[in-house]
NUMAR-580910 format. One line per 10 residues: number of its first residue (from 0); their letters; for each residue x, y, z of C-alpha. Coordinates in steps of 0.2 Angstrom, whole numbers, plus 2048, in hexadecimal, padded with zeros to 3 digits. Example, Ala and Ser with C-alpha at 12.3 -4.5 7.8 and 13.67 -1.06 7.14 Angstrom:
# NUMAR-580910
0	AS	83E/7EA/827 | 844/7FB/824
END
This chain:
# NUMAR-580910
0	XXXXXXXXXX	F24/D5C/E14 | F35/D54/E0F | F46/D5C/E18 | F50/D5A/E0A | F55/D6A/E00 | F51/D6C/DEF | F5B/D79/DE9 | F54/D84/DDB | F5C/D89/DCB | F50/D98/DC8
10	XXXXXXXXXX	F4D/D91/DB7 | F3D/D8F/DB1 | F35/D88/DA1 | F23/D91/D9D | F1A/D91/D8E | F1B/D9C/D7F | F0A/D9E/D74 | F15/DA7/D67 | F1D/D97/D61 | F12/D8F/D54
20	XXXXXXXXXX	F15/D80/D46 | F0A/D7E/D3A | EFE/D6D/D39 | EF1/D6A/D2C | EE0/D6E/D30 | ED5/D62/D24 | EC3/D61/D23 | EBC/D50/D26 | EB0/D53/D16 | EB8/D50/D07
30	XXXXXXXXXX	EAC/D59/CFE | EB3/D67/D07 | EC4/D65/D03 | EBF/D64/CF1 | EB4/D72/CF2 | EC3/D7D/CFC | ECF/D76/CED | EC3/D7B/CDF | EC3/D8C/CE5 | ED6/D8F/CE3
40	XXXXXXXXXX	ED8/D88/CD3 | ECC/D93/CCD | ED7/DA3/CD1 | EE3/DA9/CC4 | EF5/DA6/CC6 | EF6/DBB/CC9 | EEA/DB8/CD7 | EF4/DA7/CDE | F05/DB1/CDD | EFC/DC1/CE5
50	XXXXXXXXXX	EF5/DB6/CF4 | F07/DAB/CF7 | F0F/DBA/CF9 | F02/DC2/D06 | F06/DB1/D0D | F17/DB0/D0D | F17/DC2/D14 | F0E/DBF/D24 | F14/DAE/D29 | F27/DAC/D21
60	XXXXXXXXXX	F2D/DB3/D31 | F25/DA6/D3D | F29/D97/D36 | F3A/D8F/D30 | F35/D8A/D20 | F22/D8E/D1D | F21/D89/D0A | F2A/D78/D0F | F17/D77/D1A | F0C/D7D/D0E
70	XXXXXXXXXX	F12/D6E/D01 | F11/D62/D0D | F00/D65/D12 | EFD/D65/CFF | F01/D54/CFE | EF3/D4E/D09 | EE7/D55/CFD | EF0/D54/CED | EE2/D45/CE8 | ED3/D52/CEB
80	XXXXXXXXXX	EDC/D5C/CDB | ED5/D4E/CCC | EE6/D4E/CC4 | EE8/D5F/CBE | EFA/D67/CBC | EFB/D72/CCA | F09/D80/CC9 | F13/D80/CDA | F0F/D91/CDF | EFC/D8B/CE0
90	XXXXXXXXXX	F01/D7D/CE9 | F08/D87/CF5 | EF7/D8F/CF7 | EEC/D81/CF7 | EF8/D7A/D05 | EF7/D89/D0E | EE4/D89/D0E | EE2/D78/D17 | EF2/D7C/D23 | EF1/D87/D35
100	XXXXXXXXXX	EFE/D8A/D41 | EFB/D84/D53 | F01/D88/D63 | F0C/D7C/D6A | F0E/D81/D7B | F02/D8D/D7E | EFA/D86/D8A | F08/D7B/D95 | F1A/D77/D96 | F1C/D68/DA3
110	XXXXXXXXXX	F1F/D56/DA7 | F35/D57/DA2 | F41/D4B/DA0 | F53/D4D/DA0 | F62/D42/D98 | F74/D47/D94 | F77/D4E/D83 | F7E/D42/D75 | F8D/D4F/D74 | F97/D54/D81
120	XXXXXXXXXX	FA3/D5B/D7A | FAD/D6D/D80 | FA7/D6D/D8F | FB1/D71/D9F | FB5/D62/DAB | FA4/D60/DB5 | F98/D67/DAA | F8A/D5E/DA1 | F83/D61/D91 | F6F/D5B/D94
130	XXXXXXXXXX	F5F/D58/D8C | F50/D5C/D91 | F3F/D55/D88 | F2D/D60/D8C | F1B/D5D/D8B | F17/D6D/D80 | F01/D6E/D82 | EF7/D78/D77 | EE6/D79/D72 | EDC/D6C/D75
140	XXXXXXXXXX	EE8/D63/D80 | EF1/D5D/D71 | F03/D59/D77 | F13/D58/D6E | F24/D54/D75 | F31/D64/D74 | F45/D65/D78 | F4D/D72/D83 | F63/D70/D85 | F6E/D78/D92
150	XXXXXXXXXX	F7D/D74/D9B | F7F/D70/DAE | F8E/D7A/DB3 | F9C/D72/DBF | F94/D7E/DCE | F83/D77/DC8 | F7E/D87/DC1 | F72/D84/DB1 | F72/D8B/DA0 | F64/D89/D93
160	XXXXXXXXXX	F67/D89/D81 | F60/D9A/D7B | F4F/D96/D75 | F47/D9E/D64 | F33/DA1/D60 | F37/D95/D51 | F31/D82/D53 | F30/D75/D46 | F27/D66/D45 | F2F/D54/D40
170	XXXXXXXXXX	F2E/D4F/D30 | F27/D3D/D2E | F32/D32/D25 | F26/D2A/D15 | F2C/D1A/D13 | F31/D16/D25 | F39/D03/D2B | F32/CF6/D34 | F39/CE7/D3E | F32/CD7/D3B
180	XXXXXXXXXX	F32/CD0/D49 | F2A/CDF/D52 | F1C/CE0/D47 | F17/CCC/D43 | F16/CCC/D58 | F0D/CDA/D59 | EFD/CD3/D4C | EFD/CC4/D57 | EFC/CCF/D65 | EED/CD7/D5F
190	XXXXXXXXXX	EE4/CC8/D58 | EE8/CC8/D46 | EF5/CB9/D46 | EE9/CB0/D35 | EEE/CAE/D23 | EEC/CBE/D1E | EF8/CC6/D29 | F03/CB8/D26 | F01/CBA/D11 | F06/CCD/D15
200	XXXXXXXXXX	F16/CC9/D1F | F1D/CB9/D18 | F27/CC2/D09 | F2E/CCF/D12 | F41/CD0/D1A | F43/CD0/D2C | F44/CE6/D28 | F38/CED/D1D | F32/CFD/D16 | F1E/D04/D17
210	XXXXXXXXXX	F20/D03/D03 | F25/CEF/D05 | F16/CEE/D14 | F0B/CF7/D04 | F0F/CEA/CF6 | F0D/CDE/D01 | EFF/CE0/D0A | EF8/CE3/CF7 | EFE/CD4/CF0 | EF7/CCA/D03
220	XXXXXXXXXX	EE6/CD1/D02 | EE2/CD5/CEF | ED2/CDB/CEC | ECB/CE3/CFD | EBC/CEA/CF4 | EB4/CD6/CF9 | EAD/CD6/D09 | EB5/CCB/D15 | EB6/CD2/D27 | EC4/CC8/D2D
230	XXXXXXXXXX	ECF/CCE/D1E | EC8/CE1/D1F | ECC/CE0/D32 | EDF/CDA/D30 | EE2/CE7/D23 | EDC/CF3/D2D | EE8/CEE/D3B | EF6/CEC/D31 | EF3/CFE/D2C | EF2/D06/D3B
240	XXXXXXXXXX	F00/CFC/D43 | F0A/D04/D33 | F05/D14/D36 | F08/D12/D4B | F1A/D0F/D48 | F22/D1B/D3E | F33/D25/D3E | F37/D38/D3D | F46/D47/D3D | F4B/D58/D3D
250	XXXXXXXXXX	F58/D5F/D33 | F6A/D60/D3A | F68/D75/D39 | F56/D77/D45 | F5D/D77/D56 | F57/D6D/D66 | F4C/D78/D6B | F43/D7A/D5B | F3F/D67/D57 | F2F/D63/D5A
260	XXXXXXXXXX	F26/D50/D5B | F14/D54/D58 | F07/D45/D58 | F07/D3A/D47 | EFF/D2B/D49 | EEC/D27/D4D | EF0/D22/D5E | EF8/D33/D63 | EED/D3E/D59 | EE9/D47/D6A
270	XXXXXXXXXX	EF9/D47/D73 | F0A/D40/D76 | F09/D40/D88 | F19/D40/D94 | F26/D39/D8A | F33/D31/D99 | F44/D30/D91 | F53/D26/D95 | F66/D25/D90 | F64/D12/D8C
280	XXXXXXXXXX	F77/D0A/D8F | F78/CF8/D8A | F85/CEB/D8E | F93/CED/D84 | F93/D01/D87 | F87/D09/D77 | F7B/D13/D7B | F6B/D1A/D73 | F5A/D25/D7A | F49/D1F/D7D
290	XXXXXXXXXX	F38/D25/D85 | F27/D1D/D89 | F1C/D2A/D85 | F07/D28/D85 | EFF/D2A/D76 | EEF/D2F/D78 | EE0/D31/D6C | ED4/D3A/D74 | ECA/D28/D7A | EDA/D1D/D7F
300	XXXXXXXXXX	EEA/D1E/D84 | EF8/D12/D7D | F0A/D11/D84 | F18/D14/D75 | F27/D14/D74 | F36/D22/D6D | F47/D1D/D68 | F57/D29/D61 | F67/D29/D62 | F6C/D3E/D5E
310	XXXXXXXXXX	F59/D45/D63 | F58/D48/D4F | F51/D37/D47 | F45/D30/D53 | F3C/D1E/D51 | F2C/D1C/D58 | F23/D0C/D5C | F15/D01/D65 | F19/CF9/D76 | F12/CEA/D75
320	XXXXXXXXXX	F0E/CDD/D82 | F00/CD9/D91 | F09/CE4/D9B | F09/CF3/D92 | EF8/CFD/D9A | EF8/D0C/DA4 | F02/D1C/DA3 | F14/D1C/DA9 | F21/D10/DA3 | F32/D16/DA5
330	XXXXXXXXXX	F41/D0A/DA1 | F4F/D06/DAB | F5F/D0D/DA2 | F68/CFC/DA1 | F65/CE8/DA0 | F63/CE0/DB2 | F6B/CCF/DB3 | F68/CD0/D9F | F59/CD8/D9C | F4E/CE5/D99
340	XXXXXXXXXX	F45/CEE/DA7 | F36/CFB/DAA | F2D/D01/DB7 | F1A/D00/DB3 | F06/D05/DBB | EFD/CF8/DB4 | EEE/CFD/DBF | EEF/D10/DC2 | EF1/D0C/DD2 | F03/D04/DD8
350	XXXXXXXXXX	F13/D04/DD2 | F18/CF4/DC8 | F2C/CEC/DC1 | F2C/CE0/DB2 | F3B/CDA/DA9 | F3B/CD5/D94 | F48/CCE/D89 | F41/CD9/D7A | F3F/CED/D7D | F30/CED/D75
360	XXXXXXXXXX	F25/CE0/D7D | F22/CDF/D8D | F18/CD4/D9B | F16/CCB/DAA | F18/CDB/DB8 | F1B/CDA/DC8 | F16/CE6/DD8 | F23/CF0/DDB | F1C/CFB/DEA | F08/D01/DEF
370	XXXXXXXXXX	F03/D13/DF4 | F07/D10/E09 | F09/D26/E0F | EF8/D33/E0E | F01/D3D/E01 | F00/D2D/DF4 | EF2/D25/DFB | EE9/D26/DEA | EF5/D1E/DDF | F08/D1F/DDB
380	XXXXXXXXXX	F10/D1F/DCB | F23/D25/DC5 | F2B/D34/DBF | F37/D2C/DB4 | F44/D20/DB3 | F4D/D18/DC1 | F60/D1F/DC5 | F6C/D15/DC8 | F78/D18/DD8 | F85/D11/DE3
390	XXXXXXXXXX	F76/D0E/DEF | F69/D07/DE5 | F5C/D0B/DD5 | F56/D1C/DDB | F42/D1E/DD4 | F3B/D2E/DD5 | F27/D2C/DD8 | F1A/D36/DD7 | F09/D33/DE4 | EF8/D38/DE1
400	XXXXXXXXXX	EF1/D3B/DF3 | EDF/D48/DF9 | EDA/D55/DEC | EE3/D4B/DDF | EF4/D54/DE6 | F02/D4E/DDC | F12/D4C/DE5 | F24/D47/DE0 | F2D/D39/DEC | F39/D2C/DE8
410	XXXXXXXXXX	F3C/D19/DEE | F4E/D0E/DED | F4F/CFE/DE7 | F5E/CF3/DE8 | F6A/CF1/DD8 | F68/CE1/DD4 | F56/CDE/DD8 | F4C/CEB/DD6 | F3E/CE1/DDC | F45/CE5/DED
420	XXXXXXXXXX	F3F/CF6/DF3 | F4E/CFC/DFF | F48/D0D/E06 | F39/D1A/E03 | F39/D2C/E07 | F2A/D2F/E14 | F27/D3F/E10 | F24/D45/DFD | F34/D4C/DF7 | F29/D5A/DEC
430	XXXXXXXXXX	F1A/D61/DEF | F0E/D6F/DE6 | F0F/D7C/DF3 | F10/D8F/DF1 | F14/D92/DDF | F13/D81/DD8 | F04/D7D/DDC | EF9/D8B/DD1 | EF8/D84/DBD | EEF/D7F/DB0
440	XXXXXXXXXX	EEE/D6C/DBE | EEE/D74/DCC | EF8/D6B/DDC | F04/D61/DCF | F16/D5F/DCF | F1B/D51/DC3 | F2A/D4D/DBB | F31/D3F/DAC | F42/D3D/DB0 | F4F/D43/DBB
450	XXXXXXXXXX	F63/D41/DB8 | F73/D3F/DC5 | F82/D48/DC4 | F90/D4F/DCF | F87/D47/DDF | F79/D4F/DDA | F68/D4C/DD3 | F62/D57/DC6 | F4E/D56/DC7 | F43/D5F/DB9
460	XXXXXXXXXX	F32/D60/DBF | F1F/D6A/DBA | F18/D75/DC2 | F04/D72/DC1 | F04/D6C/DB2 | F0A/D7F/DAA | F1C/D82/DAB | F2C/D79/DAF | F3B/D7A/DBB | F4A/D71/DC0
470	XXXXXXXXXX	F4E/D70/DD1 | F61/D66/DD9 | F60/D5A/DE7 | F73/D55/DF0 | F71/D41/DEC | F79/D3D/DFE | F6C/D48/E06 | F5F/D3D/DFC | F65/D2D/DFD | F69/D30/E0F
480	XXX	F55/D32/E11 | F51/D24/E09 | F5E/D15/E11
END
């Protein structure tokens, strides 16, 4: 067991099954849908008014805006209603009988990452305003990203933002942007670089809409109903790439720790899986967020990607590129020598560095460092983005090792070429021991991201897959380990 100290904070992060947001729960059959639909237009407006406000009367309370809910879920079957006029109150029923609340975090509060909040303001000299991002779990394993904030005190003390039972998902922008570029590399990519995809994307502008995408794609492939498989095939793709990068936001008024990012496209339908993020600086000095998170559903998993700049409007995209496989990309949070640069597991086995000139594509890895210690003998992998220092890159690892024990450790690598691994901490810097290791994943401690300040490194970490913690390690005591 590691030497070095890792103080607590005493703060812990478990999960709450009262806090509930309302999904849609459609049946596959739409014969089903139709038959549920036909039953509530056949009540009386008395009966419709009488039933809304049963309704209201027992959910109103745990949601922010439960109507708002119903009418969006309305939408999704609206074309099951054989163009009848439909007064809103009915809508508000019909939406209610295909809509369910789930528990977000019932099951598991784990795997945080921490960044410094976008506003800093009013705070006293040495504090920090932070960040913190969480894989809420519920049932089925579905996973969702949710926020916590707080403030790092100058004595190191830490202060979470009070937290409410009230959550709220995003809401999915309908007519989202795409980038040109992006999205012609991306179809090549994947195979589909022919004249229909060409036809789709010649007449549009180097940003586009999903409604020019739509008119395009229209006008490109005309009549689908004639079977031609290549054409069906490279509609289909275009259509899920659409649907696989899409943006969403939360109202200015729902606080942090109410946003929600629940799964949205086909790729995530079964979890948004340990989103890693990182304040990304650039060259001239702007900054913006991002994460890699996994999206997985329920067959395959797919590395994405998350970008924001105020943790209200996010963007989501495909990572594209040979090199995105595996679980666990984390990006460095500036250029080196002019470029982009992640750490990667290609091969769910060792730890891998590539470099790209484009955020979102990336290739050509290389081995960074190989399981060598009993307690990562399994495999290695990171827990989140690499820290810069005065010393080095500082890369929190996690190791796999006997009786799949997950441990926390960390490895240096040298400023300007990262390639070079400078120092590595013998022993694991974590273990699951006494408390830690009991959880829904037993023997895990696992983190996504850690942060420095003061001289100190502020390390968020899971606790067997079921709760969250933060503990503070003194950076000279850490580095001093590691050179």
């Amino acid at each position: 067991m590691s030497a070095i100290t890792i103080q607590s904070t005493g703060i812990f992060f478990r999960p709450d099954s009262k806090r509930v947001l309302v999904r849609p729960f459609i049946p596959s059959d739409p014969a089903r849908v139709r038959n549920i639909i036909a039953r509530a237009l056949s009540l009386s407006d008395v009966d419709i008014d009488r039933e809304l406000a049963i309704l209201n009367d027992d959910f109103r309370g745990r949601h922010m805006d439960i109507e708002t809910c119903w009418l969006r879920q309305f939408t999704l079957v609206r074309s099951h209603v054989d163009g009848q006029t439909v007064s809103t109150a009915r809508k508000l029923f019909i939406g209610a009988l295909f809509s369910g609340e789930y528990a977000i975090e019932s099951a598991a509060l784990f795997n945080p990452s921490i960044v410094p909040h976008p506003d800093q303001t009013g705070l006293p000299e040495g504090a920090l305003r932070f960040v913190m991002s969480l894989r809420a779990t519920g049932e089925g394993h579905i996973s969702s990203i949710e926020f916590r904030s707080g403030v790092l005190e100058p004595d190191f003390s830490v202060v979470i933002d009070p937290v409410t039972l009230l959550v709220m998902a995003s809401d999915v922008k309908e007519n989202p942007t795409y980038r040109r570029d992006i999205f012609v590399r991306k179809l090549k990519e994947m195979g589909f670089d022919n004249r229909w995809s060409e036809r789709t994307m010649q007449p549009l502008g180097e940003d586009f809409t999903h409604q020019e995408l739509e008119r395009s794609t229209q006008a490109a492939f005309g009549d689908i109903r004639k079977p031609n498989h290549e054409k069906m095939r490279t509609r289909e793709c275009v259509q899920w790439l659409a649907r696989s990068n899409y943006e969403v936001h939360f109202p200015a008024s729902v606080p942090l720790s109410q946003r929600s990012i629940f799964p949205v496209s086909p790729n995530e339908s079964n979890g948004i899986e340990d989103a890693r993020f990182v304040r990304f600086v650039e060259d001239d000095g702007s900054a913006f967020y991002c994460a890699t998170y996994t999206a997985y559903n329920g067959r395959a998993i797919l590395p994405q990607l998350i970008e924001t700049s105020d943790f209200r409007n996010f963007r989501v995209c495909t990572l594209n590129g040979q090199a995105v496989q595996n679980k666990g990309m984390a990006l460095f949070p500036r250029r080196i020598n002019g470029h982009f640069a992640m750490v990667s597991r290609q091969d769910d086995e060792n730890l891998f560095l590539m470099y790209s000139d484009n955020l979102h594509f990336w290739n050509d890895p290389q081995l960074l460092d190989s399981p060598r210690r009993p307690w990562e003998f399994v495999k290695i992998g990171n827990c989140g983005s690499p820290i810069e220092t005065e010393a080095g890159w500082l890369l929190l690892t996690h190791g796999v090792g006997p009786m799949r024990r997950y441990c926390i450790g960390a490895i240096l690598l040298d400023r300007d070429d990262p390639t070079r691994v400078l120092g590595r901490l013998d022993e694991a810097l974590i273990e699951p021991i006494g408390e830690r290791r009991e959880g829904y994943v037993p023997n895990v401690v696992y983190s996504c991201g850690a942060m420095v300040h003061g001289g100190r490194l502020i390390l968020p970490y899971a606790l067997s897959d079921t709760c969250s913690t933060i503990g503070i390690v003194d950076l000279a005591e850490l580095l001093g380990s590691l050179t």
